[in-house]
Structure formats: structure tokens, C-alpha cells
N, C-alpha and C positions, 0 to 999 in steps of 0.2 A: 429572460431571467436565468435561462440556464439549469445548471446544476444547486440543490442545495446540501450542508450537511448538514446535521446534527449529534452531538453528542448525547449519550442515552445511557442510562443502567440498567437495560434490557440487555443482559450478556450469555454468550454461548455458557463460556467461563469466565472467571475474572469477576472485577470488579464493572466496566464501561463498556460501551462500543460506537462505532459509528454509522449510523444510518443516511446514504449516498440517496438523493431522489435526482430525476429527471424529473426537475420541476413544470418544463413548457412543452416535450417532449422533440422539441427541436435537434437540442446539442449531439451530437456522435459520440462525441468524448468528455467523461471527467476523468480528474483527477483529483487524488487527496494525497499528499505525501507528509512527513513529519522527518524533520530534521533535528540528529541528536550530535552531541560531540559524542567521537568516537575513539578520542586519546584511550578515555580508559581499556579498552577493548584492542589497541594494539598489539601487532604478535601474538595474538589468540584466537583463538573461536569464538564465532556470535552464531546463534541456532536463532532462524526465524521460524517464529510459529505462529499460524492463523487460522480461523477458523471464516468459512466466507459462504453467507448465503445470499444468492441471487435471484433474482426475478427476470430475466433476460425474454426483450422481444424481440421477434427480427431473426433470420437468419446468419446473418453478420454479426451479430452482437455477441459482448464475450465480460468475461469479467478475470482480474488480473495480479496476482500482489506479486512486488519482487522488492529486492534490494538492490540499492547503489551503493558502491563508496568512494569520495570525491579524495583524493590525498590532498593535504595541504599548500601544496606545493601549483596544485592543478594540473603535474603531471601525470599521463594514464589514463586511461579507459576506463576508468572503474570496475574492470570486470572481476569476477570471484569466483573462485572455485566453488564446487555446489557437492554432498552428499546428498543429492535432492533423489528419489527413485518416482 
């Protein structure tokens, strides 16, 4: 079975969030990602903000948010400058 989500209104802030379970306790990895158009935000700044609590077992285990951005064209790395400290 894997990984499941759920969406929830149990929020740090905001209005939602999403609740990640290691349903079987099998898997090594999930992932959730969410894909937006990003015309509007061209030649500008985008600020990611998150708030992220985890419950991590395991030595190895780790928890993770970043961004991508794919250009249209599919040329490039996606990679992004970060004011991240």
C-alpha cells in the first residue's frame, strides 16, 4: 500500500495541510508534489514558505520540501537561485 495522503484542516497557518502516513511501513520514499503554471510569476520572485512537522524513524530517514521549475521549452536544469539561510 505504500504511502498515503490526506488533505486536512488541521493547519500550522492557513487554511489546509497535508497529512503524509507511511501506511505499510515498507516504502523508503514518498513523495507529494503539486504542479502550478508558472507564466504568471515569470521574471519575478516566488518566496516558498512551509511549515513541516515530522515524526521520523530510523537513522536515515529525513524529511524534505524544495522547489523545481521546469521551463517550457524543457530546456535546463531547473535549478534556482535560493536567499534560503
Amino acid at each position: 500500500m505504500g504511502f498515503r495522503a490526506v488533505s486536512t484542516t488541521e493547519a500550522h497557518e492557513g487554511r489546509r495541510s497535508l497529512l503524509v502516513e507511511n501506511a505499510d511501513g515498507k516504502e523508503e520514499t514518498g513523495i507529494v508534489f503539486q504542479k502550478i503554471d508558472a507564466a504568471p510569476f515569470r521574471d519575478g520572485k516566488v518566496k516558498l514558505e512551509a511549515w513541516v512537522r515530522s515524526e521520523l524513524v530510523g537513522e536515515n530517514t529525513l524529511a524534505r520540501i524544495w522547489m523545481r521549475v521546469d521551463r517550457p521549452d524543457g530546456v535546463g536544469d531547473g535549478a534556482l537561485g535560493s536567499d534560503a539561510h
